[in-house]
LOLOMAR-400886 format. One record per residue (C-alpha): x, y, z; residue number from 1. Coordinates in steps of 0.05 Angstrom, whole numbers, plus 5000, padded with zeros to 4 digits. Layout:
<rs>
<x: X; y: Y; z: Z; seq: NUM>
...
</rs>
This chain:
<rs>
<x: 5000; y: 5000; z: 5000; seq: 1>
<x: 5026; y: 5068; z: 4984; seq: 2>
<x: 5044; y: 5120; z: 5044; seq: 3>
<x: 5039; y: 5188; z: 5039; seq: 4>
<x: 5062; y: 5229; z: 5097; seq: 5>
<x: 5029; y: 5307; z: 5117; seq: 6>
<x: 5062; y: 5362; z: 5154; seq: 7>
<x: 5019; y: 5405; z: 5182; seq: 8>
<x: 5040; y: 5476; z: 5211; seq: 9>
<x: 4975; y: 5505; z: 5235; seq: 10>
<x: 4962; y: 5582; z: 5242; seq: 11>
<x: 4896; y: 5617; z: 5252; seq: 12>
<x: 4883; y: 5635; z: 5180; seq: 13>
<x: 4920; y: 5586; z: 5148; seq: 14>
<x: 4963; y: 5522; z: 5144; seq: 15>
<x: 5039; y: 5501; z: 5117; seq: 16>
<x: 5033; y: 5444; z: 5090; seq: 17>
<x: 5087; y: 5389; z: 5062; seq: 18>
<x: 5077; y: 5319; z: 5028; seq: 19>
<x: 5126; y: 5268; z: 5034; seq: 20>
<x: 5137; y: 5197; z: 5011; seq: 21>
<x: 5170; y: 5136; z: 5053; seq: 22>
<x: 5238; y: 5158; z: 5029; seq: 23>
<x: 5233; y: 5223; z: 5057; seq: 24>
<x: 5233; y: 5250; z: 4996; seq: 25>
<x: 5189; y: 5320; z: 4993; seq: 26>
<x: 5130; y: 5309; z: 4949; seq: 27>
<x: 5100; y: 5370; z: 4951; seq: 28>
<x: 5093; y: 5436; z: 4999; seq: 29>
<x: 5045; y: 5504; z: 4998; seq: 30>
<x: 5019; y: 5544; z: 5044; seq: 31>
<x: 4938; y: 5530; z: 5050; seq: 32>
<x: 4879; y: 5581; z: 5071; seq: 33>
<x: 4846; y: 5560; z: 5122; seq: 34>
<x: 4770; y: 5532; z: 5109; seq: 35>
<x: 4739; y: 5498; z: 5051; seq: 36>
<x: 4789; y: 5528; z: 4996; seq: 37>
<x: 4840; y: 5504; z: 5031; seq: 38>
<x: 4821; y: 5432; z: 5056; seq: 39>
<x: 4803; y: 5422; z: 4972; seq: 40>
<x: 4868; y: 5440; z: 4950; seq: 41>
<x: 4900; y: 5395; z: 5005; seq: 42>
<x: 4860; y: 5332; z: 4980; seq: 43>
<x: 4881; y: 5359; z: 4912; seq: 44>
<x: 4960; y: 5360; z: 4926; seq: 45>
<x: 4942; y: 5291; z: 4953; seq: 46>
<x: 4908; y: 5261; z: 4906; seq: 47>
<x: 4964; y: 5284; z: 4860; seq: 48>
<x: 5009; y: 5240; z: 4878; seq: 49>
<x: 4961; y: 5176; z: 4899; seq: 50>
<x: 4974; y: 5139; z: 4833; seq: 51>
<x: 4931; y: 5100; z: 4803; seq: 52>
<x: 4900; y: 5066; z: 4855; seq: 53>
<x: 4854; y: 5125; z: 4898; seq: 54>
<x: 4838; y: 5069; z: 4947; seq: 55>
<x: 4895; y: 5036; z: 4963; seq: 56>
<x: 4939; y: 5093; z: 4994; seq: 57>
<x: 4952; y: 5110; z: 5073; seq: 58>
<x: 4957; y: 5179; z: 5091; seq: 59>
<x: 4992; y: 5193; z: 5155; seq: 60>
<x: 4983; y: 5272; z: 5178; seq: 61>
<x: 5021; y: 5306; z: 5230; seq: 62>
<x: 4984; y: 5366; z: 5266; seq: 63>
<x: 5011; y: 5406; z: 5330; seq: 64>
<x: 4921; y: 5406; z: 5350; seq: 65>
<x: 4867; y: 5356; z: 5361; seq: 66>
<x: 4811; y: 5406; z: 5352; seq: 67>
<x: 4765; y: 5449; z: 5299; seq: 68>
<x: 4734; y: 5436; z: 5235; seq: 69>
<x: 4803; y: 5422; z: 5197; seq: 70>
<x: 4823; y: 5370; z: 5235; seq: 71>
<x: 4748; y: 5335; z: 5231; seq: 72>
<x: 4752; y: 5357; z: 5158; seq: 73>
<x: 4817; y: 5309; z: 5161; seq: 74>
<x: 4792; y: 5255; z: 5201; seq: 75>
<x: 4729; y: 5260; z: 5154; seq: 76>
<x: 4767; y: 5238; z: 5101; seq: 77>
<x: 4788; y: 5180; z: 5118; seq: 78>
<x: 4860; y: 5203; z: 5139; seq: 79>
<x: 4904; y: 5181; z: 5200; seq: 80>
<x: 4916; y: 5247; z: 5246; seq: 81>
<x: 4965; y: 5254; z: 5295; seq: 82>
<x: 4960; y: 5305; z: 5343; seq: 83>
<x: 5033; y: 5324; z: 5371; seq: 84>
<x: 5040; y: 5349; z: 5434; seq: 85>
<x: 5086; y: 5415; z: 5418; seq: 86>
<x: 5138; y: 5387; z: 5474; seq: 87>
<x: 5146; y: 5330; z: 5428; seq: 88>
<x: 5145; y: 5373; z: 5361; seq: 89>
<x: 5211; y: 5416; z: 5394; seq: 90>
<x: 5243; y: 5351; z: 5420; seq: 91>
<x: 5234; y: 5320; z: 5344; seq: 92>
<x: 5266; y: 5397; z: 5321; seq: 93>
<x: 5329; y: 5390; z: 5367; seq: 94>
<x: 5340; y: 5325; z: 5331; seq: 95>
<x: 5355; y: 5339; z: 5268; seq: 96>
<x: 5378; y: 5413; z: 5280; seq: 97>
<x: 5414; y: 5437; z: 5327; seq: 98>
<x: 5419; y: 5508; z: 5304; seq: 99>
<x: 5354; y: 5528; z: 5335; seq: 100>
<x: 5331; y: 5562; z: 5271; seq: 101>
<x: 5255; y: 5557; z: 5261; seq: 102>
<x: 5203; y: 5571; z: 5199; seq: 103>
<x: 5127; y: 5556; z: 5187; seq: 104>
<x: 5153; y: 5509; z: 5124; seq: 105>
<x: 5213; y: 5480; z: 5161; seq: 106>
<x: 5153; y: 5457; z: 5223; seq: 107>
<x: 5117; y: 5435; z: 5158; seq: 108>
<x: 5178; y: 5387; z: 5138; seq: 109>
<x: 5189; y: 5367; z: 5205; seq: 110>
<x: 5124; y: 5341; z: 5223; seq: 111>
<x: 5114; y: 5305; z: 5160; seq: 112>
<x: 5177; y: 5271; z: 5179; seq: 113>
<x: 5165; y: 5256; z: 5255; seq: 114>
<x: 5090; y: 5209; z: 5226; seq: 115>
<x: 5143; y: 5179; z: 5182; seq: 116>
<x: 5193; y: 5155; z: 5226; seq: 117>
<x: 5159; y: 5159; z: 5290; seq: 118>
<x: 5076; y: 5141; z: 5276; seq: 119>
<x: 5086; y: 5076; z: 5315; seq: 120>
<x: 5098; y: 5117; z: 5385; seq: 121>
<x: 5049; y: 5174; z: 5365; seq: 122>
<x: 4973; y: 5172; z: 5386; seq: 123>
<x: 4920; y: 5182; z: 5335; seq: 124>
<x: 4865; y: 5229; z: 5346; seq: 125>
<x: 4807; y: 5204; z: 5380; seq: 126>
<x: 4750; y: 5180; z: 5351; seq: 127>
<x: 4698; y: 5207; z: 5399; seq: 128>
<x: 4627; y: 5203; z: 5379; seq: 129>
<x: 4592; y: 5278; z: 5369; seq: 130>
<x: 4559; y: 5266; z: 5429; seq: 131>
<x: 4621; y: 5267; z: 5470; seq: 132>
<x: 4651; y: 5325; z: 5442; seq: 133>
<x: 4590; y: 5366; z: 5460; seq: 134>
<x: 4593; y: 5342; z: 5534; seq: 135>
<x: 4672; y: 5366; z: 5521; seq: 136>
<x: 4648; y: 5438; z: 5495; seq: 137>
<x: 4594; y: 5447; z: 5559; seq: 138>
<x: 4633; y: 5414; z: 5610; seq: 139>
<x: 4696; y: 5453; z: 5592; seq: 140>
<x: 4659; y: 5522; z: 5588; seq: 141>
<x: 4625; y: 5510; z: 5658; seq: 142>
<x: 4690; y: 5492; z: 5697; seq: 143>
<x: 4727; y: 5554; z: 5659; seq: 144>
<x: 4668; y: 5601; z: 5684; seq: 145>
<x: 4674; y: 5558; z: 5757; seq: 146>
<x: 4754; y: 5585; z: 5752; seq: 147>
<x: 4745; y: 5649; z: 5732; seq: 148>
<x: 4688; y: 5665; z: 5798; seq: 149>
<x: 4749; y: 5629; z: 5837; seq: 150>
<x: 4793; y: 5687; z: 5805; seq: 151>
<x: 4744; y: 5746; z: 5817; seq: 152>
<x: 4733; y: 5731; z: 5886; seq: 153>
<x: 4793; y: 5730; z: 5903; seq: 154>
<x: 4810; y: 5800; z: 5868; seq: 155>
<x: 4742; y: 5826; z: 5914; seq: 156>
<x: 4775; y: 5801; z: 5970; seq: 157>
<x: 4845; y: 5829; z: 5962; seq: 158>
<x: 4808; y: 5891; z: 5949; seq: 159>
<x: 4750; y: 5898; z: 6012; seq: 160>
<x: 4820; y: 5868; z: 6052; seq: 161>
<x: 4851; y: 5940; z: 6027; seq: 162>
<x: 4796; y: 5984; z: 6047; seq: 163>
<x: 4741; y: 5947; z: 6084; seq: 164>
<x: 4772; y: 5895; z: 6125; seq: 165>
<x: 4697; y: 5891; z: 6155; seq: 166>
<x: 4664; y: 5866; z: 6099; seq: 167>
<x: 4709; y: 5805; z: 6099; seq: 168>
<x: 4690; y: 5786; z: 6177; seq: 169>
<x: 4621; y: 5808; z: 6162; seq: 170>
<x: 4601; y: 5768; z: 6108; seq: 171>
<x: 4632; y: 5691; z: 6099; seq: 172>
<x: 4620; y: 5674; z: 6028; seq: 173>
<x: 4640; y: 5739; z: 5987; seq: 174>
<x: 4617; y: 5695; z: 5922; seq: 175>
<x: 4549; y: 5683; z: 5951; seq: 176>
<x: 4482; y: 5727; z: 5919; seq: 177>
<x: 4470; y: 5755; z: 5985; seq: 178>
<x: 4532; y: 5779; z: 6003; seq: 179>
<x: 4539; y: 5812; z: 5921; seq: 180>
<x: 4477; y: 5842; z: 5937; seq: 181>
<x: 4498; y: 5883; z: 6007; seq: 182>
<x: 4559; y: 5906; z: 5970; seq: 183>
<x: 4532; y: 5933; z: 5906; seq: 184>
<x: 4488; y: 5977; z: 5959; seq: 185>
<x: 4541; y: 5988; z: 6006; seq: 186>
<x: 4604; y: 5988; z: 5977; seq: 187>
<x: 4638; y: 6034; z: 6026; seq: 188>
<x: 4649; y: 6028; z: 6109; seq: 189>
<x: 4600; y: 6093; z: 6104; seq: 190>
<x: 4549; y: 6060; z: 6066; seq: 191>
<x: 4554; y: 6003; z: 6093; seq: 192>
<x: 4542; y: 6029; z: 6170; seq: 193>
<x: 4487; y: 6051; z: 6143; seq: 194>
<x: 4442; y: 5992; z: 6127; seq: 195>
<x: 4389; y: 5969; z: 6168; seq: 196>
<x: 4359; y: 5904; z: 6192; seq: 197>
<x: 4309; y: 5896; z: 6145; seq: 198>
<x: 4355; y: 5910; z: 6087; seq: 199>
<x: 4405; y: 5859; z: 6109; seq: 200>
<x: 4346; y: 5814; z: 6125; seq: 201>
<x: 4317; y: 5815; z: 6057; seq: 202>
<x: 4388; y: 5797; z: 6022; seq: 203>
<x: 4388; y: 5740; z: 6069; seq: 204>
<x: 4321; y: 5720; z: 6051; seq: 205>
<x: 4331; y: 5722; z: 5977; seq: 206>
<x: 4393; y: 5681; z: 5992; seq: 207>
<x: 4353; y: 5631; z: 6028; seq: 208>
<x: 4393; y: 5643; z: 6090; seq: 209>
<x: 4368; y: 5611; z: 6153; seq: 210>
<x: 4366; y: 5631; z: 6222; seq: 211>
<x: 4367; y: 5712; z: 6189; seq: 212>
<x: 4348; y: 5753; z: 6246; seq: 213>
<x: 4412; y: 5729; z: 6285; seq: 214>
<x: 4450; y: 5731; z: 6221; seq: 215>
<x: 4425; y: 5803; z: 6207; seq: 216>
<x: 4446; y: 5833; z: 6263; seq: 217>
<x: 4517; y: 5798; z: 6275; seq: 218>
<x: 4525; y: 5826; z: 6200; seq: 219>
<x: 4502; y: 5897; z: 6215; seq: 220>
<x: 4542; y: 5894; z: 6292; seq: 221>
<x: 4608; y: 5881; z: 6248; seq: 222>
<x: 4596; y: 5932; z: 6201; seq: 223>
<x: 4576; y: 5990; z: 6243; seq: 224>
<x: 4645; y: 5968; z: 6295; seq: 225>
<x: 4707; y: 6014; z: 6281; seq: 226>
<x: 4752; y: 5982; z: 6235; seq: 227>
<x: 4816; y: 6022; z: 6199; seq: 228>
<x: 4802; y: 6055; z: 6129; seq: 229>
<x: 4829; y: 6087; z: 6069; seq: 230>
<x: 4825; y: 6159; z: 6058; seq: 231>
<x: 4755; y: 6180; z: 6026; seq: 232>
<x: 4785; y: 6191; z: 5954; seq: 233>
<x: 4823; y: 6120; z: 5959; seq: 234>
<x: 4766; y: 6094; z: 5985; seq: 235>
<x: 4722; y: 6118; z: 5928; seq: 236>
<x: 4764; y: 6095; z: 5876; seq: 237>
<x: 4761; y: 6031; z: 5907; seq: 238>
<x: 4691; y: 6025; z: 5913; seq: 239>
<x: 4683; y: 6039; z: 5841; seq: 240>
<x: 4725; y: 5971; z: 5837; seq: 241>
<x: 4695; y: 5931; z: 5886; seq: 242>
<x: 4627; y: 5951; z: 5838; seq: 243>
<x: 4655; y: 5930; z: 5777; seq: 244>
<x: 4688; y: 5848; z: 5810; seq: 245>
<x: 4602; y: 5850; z: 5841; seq: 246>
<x: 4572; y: 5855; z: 5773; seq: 247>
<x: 4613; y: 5807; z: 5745; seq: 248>
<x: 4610; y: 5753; z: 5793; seq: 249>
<x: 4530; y: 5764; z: 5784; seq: 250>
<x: 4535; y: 5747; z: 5715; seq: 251>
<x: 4585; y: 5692; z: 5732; seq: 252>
<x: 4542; y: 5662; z: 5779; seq: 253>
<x: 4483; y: 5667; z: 5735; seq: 254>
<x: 4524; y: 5633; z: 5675; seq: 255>
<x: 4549; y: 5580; z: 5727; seq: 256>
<x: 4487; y: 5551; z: 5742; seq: 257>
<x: 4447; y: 5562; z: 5672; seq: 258>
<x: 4507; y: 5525; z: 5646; seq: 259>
<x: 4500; y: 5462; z: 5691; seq: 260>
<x: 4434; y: 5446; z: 5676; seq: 261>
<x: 4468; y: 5438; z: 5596; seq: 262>
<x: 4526; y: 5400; z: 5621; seq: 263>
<x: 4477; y: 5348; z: 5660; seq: 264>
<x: 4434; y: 5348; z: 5590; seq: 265>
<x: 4478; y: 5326; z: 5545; seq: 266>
<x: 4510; y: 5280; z: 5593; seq: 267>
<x: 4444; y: 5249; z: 5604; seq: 268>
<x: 4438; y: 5233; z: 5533; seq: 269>
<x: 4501; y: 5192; z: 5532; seq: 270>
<x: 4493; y: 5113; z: 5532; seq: 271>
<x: 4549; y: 5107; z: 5579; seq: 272>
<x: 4518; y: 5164; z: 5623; seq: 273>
<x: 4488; y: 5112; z: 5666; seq: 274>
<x: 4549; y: 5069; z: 5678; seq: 275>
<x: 4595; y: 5123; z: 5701; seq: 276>
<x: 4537; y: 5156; z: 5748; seq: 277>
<x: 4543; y: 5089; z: 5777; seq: 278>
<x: 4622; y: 5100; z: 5802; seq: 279>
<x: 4634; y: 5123; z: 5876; seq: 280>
<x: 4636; y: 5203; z: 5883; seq: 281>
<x: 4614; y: 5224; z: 5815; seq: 282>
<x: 4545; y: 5253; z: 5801; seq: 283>
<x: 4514; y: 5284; z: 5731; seq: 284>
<x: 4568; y: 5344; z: 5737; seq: 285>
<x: 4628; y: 5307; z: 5754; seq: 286>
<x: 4609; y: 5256; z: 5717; seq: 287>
<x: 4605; y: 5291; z: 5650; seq: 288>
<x: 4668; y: 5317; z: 5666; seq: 289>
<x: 4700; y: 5256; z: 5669; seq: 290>
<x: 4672; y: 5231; z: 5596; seq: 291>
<x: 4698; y: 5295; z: 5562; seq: 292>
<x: 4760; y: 5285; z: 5585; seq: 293>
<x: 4762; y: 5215; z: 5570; seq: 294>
<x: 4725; y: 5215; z: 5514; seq: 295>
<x: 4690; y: 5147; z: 5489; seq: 296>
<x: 4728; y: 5124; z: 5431; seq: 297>
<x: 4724; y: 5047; z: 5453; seq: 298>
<x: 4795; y: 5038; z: 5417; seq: 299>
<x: 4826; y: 5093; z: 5456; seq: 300>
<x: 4842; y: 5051; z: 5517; seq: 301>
<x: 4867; y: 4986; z: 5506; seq: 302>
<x: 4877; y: 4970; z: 5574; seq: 303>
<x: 4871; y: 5000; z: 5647; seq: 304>
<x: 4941; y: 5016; z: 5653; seq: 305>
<x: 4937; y: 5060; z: 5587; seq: 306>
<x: 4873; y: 5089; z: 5616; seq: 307>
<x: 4907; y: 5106; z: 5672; seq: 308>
<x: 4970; y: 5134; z: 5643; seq: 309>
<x: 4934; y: 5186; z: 5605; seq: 310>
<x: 4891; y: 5208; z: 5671; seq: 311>
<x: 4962; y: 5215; z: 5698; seq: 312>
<x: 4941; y: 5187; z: 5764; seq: 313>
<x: 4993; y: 5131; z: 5755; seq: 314>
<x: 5064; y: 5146; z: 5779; seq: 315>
<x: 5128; y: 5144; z: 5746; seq: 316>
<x: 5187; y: 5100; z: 5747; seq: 317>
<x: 5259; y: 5130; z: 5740; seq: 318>
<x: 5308; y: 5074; z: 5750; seq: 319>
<x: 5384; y: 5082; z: 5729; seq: 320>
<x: 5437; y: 5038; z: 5760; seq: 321>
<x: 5420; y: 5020; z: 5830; seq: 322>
<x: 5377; y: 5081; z: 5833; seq: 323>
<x: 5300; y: 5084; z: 5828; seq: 324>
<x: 5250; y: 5127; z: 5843; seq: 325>
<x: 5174; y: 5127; z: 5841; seq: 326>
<x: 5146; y: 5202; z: 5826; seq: 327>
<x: 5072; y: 5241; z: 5809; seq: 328>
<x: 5060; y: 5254; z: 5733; seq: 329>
<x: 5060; y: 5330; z: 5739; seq: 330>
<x: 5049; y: 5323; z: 5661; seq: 331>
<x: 4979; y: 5315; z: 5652; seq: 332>
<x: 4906; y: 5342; z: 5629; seq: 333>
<x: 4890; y: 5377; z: 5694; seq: 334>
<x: 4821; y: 5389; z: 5683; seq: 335>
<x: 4818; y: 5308; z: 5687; seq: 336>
<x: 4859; y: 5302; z: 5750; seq: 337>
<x: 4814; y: 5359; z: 5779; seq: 338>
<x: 4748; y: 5311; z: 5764; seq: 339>
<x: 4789; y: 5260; z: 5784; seq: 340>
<x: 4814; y: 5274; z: 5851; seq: 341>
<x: 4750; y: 5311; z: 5871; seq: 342>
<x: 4717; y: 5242; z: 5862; seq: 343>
<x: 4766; y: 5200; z: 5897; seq: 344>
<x: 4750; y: 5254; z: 5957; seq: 345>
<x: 4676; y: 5241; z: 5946; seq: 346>
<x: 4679; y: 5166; z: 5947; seq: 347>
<x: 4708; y: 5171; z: 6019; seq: 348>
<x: 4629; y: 5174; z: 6049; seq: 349>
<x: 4601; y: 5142; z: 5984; seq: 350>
<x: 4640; y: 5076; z: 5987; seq: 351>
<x: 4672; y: 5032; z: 6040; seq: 352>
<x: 4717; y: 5000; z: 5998; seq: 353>
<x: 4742; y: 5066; z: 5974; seq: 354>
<x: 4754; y: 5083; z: 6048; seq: 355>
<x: 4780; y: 5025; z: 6072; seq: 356>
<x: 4838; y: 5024; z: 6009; seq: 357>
<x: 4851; y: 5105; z: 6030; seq: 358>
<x: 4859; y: 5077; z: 6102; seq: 359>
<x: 4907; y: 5032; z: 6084; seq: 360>
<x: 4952; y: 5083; z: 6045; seq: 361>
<x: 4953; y: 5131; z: 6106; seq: 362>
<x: 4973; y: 5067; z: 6152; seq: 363>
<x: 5037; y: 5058; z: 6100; seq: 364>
<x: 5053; y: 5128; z: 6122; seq: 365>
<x: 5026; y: 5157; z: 6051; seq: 366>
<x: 5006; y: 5237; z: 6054; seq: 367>
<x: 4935; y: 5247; z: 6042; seq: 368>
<x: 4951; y: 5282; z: 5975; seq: 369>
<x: 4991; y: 5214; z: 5957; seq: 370>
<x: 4933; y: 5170; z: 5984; seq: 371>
<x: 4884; y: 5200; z: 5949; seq: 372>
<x: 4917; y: 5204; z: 5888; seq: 373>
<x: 4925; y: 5124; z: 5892; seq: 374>
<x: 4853; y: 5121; z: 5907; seq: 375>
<x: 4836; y: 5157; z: 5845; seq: 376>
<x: 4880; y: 5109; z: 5806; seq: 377>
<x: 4849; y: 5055; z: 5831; seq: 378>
<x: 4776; y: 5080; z: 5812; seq: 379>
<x: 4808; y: 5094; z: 5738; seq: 380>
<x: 4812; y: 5022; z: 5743; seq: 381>
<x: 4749; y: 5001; z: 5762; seq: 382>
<x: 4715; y: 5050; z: 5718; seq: 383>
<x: 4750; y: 5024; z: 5655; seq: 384>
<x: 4732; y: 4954; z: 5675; seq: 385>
<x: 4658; y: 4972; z: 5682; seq: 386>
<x: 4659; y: 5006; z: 5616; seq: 387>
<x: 4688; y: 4951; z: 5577; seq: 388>
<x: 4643; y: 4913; z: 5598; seq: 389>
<x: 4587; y: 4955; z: 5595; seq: 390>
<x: 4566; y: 4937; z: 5676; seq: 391>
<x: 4550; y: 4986; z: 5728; seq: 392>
<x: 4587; y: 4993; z: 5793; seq: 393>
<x: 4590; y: 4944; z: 5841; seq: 394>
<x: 4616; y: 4953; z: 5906; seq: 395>
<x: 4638; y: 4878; z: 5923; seq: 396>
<x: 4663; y: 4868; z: 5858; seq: 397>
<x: 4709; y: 4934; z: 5865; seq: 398>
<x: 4730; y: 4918; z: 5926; seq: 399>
<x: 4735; y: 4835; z: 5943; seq: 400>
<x: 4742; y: 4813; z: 6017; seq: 401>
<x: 4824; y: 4777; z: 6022; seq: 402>
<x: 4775; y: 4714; z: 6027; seq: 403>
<x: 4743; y: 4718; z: 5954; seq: 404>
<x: 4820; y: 4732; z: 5929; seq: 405>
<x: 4845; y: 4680; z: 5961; seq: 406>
<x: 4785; y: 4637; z: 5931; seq: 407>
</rs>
């Protein structure tokens, strides 16, 4: 069969491009708009050189992304994708030249060659069903917004801990609707002595808050207490500030939660949706992030152990001489690891096995980062057996008694 190999350096608006044959020999190169012209005149340059024979010709294409309508435009077609990790591209690069020169075309050449030499150790795209991908798109959005709150409340709080150190004993959860809702009223320690019971009372109450007369008036004690301040212009300016992080976190919020109900949506509507609800510690949310990151190409994962390299909750082995040493992947897809670890936490109170293998970590003098993290590895086990096999969870099966081993 006859092998054609594809550099592909992507930019926004367009792509260097580079054909090559199993010699190494350069077929073809040009630089490609991006879009519909562009993905034409590739299959053109291709098809070029494909002899006689249309059908019976590999094509092997090298791409620094795994994402966006070329590369399903490429995968559409029938051709092999690689997506290289740019770490890899740059180690390939310092190879061959050790100059440290660099072009658009040269990246071109380069990748072509790395799926010629190298395919065997490369990983193809994923072949994730559309279903998947939008669970990727919704889950992804949701945890970004989640992160950027995270970010904005902290910037309120290094703020109000500036100019109105009260507001941060006052009010507990500076994220929370009720406590956005004093401080776009009362931004300032003026303003703010200023409110009265029933307007702190009414937050609380549209917050849901319980026990709010007691809550009311420990919040309106703290704020009318002396406290240190800013001078009036300073604290102006900073109240214009403090305005600004409120109104965003309101939308944020807002976004937040509209967003979840679409993330447990299209997670519902996945066959496996049911199967990985089933797992210890993970729930519609968690749970969708868990299948994004995944994804459900059923080739992907040939075994546990590969499943579990890519989660990056297996450790690494450096061994040289009489030396060895077992470390953390700190090379990973975080927002998996996140999901990941948040569940092993979870499965603490859901599961006893789960507990009882945590325990047992601690007792071998493991940290509770390191124990958990074991933990989680462990349920990236059990939730690739259950998916091969297409069974729910089940507790005894996860976790046999030393008697039904030793049977």
């Amino acid at each position: 069969m006859l092998r054609l190999f594809v550099g592909d350096d992507w930019a926004e608006d367009h792509h260097d491009v580079e054909v090559m044959d199993a010699s190494g020999r350069r077929l073809v190169k040009a630089r490609l708009p991006e879009g519909v012209d562009g993905i034409a005149r590739l299959h053109a340059m291709i098809g070029e050189h494909s002899g006689d024979d249309p059908d019976g010709i590999e094509v092997l294409v090298g791409i620094e992304t795994d994402r966006g309508p070329w590369v399903a435009a490429l995968v559409a077609a029938g051709y092999t994708v690689f997506a290289i990790n740019p770490l890899q591209a740059s180690r390939f690069r310092a190879r061959h030249a050790v100059s440290g020169a660099k072009s658009d075309a040269a990246d071109a050449h380069m990748l072509a060659d790395m799926v010629r030499t190298d395919a065997h150790q490369l990983r193809p795209v994923a072949g994730d069903t559309a279903t998947a991908e939008a669970v990727k798109v919704v889950t992804r959005t949701h945890k970004t917004l989640i992160w950027e709150r995270t970010r904005h409340t902290q910037r309120l709080r290094h703020a109000l801990r500036d100019y109105f150190p009260a507001a941060l004993v006052a009010f507990d959860d500076l994220d929370a609707a009720d406590t956005l809702e004093l401080l776009a009223k009362a931004p300032t320690p003026a303003q703010a002595t200023r409110l009265t019971i029933s307007q702190i009372s009414a937050a609380l109450r549209r917050a849901r808050r319980r026990d709010i007369p007691a809550k009311a008036a420990a919040i309106q004690a703290v704020l009318r207490a002396e406290h240190l301040g800013q001078p009036d212009v300073v604290t102006g300016a900073y109240a214009v500030s403090v305005r600004a992080l409120v109104a965003v976190l309101t939308v944020l919020d807002g976004q937040v939660k509209a967003l979840q109900g679409q993330v447990e949506e299209h997670f519902g509507r996945h066959p496996a949706a049911e199967i990985i609800r089933s797992q210890p510690g993970l729930g519609p949310v968690l749970g969708a992030r868990v299948l994004a990151e995944f994804g459900d190409d059923p080739d992907r994962y040939t075994t546990a152990k590969a499943r579990k390299n890519y989660a990056g909750t297996s450790p690494i082995t450096r061994a040289s001489g009489k030396k060895r040493t077992v470390a953390a992947r700190y090379v990973h897809n975080d927002r998996l690891v996140d999901a990941l670890m948040t569940q092993a936490f979870s499965s603490l109170q859901a599961s006893p096995g789960a507990r009882a293998y945590y325990d047992r970590q601690r007792a071998r003098g493991a940290s509770h980062n390191a124990a958990l993290r074991q933990l989680a590895n462990r349920l990236v086990g059990i939730l690739h057996g259950c998916i091969k096999t297409g069974s729910p969870y089940d507790e005894t099966t996860a976790w046999p008694s030393a008697e039904q081993i030793a049977a």
